[in-house]
ZADO-1210 file (C-alpha; in nm, 4 decimals, padded with zeros to 6 digits):
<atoms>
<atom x="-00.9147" y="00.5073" z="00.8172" code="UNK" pos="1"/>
<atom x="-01.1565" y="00.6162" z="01.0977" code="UNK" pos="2"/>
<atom x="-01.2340" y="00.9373" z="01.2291" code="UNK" pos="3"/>
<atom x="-01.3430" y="01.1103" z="00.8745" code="UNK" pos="4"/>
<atom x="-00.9942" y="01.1369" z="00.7491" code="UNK" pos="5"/>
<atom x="-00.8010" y="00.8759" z="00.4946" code="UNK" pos="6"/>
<atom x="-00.4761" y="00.8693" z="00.3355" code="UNK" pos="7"/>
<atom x="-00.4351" y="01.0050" z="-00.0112" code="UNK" pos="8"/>
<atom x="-00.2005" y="00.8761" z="-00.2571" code="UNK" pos="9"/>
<atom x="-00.0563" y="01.1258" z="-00.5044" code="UNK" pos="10"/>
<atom x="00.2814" y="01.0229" z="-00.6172" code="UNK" pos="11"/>
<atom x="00.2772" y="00.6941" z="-00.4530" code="UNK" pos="12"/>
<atom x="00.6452" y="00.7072" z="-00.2971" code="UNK" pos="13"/>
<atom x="00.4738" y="00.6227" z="00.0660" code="UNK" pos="14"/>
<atom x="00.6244" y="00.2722" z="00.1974" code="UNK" pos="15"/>
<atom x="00.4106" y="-00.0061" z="00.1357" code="UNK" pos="16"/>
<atom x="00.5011" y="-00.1342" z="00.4807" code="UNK" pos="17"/>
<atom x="00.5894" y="00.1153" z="00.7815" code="UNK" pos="18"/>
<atom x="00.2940" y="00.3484" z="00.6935" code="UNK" pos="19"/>
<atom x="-00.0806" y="00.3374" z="00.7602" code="UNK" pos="20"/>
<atom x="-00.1888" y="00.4165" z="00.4199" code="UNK" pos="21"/>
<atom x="-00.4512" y="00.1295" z="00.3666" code="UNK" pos="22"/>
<atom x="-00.5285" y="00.0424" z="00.7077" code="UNK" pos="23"/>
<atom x="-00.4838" y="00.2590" z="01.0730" code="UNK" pos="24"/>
<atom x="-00.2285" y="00.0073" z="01.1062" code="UNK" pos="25"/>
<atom x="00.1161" y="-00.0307" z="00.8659" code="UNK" pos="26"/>
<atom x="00.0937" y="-00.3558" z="00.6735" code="UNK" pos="27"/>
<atom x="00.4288" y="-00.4566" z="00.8676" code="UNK" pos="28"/>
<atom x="00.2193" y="-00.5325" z="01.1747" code="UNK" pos="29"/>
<atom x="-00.0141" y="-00.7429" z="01.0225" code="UNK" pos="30"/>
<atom x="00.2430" y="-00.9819" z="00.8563" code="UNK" pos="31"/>
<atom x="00.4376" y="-01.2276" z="01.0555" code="UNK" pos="32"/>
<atom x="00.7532" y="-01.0372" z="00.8903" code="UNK" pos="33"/>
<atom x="00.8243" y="-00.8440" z="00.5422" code="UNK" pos="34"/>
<atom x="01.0832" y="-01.0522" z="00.2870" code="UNK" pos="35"/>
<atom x="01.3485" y="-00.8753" z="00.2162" code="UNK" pos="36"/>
<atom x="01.2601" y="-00.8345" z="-00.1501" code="UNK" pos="37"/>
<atom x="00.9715" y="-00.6224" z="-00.0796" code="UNK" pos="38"/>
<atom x="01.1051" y="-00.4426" z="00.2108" code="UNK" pos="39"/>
<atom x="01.1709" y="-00.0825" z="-00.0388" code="UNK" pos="40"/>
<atom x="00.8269" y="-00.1229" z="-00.1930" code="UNK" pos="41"/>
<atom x="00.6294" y="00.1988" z="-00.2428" code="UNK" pos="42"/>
<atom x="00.2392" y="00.2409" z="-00.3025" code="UNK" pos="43"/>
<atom x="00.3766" y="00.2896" z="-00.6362" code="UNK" pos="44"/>
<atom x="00.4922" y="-00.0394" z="-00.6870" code="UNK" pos="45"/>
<atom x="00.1706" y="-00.2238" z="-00.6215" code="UNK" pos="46"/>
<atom x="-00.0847" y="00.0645" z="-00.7249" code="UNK" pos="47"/>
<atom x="-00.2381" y="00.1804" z="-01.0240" code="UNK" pos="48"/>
<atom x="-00.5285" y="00.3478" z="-01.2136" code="UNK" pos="49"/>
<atom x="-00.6620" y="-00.0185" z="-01.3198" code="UNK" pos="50"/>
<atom x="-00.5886" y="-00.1429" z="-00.9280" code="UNK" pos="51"/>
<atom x="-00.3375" y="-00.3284" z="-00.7247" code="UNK" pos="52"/>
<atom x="-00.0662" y="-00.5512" z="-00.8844" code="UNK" pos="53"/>
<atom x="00.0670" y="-00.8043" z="-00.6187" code="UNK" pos="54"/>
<atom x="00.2225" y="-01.0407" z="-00.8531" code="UNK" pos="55"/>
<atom x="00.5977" y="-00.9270" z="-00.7498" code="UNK" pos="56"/>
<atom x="00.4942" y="-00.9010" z="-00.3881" code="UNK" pos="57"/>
<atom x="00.6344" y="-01.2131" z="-00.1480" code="UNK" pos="58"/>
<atom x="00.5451" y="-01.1269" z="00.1765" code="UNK" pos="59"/>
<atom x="00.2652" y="-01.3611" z="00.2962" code="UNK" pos="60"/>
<atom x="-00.0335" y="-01.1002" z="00.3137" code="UNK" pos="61"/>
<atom x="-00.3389" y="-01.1840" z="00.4863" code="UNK" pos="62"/>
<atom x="-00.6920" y="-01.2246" z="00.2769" code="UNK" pos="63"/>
<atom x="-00.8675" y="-00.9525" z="00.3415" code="UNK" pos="64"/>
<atom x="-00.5650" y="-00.7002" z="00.3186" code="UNK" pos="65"/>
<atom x="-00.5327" y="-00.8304" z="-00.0208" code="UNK" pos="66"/>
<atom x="-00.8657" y="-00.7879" z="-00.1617" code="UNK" pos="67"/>
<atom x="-00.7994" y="-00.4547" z="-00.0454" code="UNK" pos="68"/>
<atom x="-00.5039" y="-00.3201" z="-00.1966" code="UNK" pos="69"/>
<atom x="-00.6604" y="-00.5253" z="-00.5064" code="UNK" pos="70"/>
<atom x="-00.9539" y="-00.3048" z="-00.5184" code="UNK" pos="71"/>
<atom x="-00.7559" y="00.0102" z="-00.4398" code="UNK" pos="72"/>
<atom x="-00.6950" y="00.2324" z="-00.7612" code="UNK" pos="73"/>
<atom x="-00.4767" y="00.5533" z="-00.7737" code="UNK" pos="74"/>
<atom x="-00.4192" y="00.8360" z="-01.0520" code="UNK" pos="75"/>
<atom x="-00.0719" y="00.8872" z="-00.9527" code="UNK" pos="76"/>
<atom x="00.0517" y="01.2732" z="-00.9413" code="UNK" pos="77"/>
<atom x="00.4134" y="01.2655" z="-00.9361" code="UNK" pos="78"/>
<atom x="00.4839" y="01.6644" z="-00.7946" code="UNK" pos="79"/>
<atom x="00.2317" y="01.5997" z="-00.4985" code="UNK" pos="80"/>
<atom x="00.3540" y="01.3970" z="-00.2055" code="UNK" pos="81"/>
<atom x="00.1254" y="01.1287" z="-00.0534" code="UNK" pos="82"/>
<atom x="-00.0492" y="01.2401" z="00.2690" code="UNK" pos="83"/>
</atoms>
């Protein structure tokens, strides 16, 4: 994110699509359209302390947003809401 601030995920229960948690942009604008299956994902379905799992995610993602969310890591804290 620009500007010196940048999202931080604690519990990971932000939407992986409809918020700008990786990018200033939500994901859902940088897809052609989100499958239906992965339309309820949360950070927490695709982060973790060893990095990003997108092995159940079908939504066509471009390159670079995947390398990204593959190198992004999280110690998840599950009383403290994302922000």
């Amino acid at each position: 994110m620009d500007d010196g601030f940048h999202f931080k995920i604690c519990n990971g229960t932000t939407s992986v699509w409809y918020e700008p948690w990786l990018l200033k942009d939500p994901l859902c604008h940088l897809v052609s359209f989100v499958q239906i299956q992965d339309i309820d994902f949360q950070i927490q379905d695709i982060i973790t302390r060893d990095g990003g799992n997108l092995q159940n995610v079908y939504t066509i993602l471009p390159q670079d947003v995947r390398s990204k969310i593959l190198e992004t890591t999280a110690h998840l804290v599950d009383d403290v809401t994302d922000n």
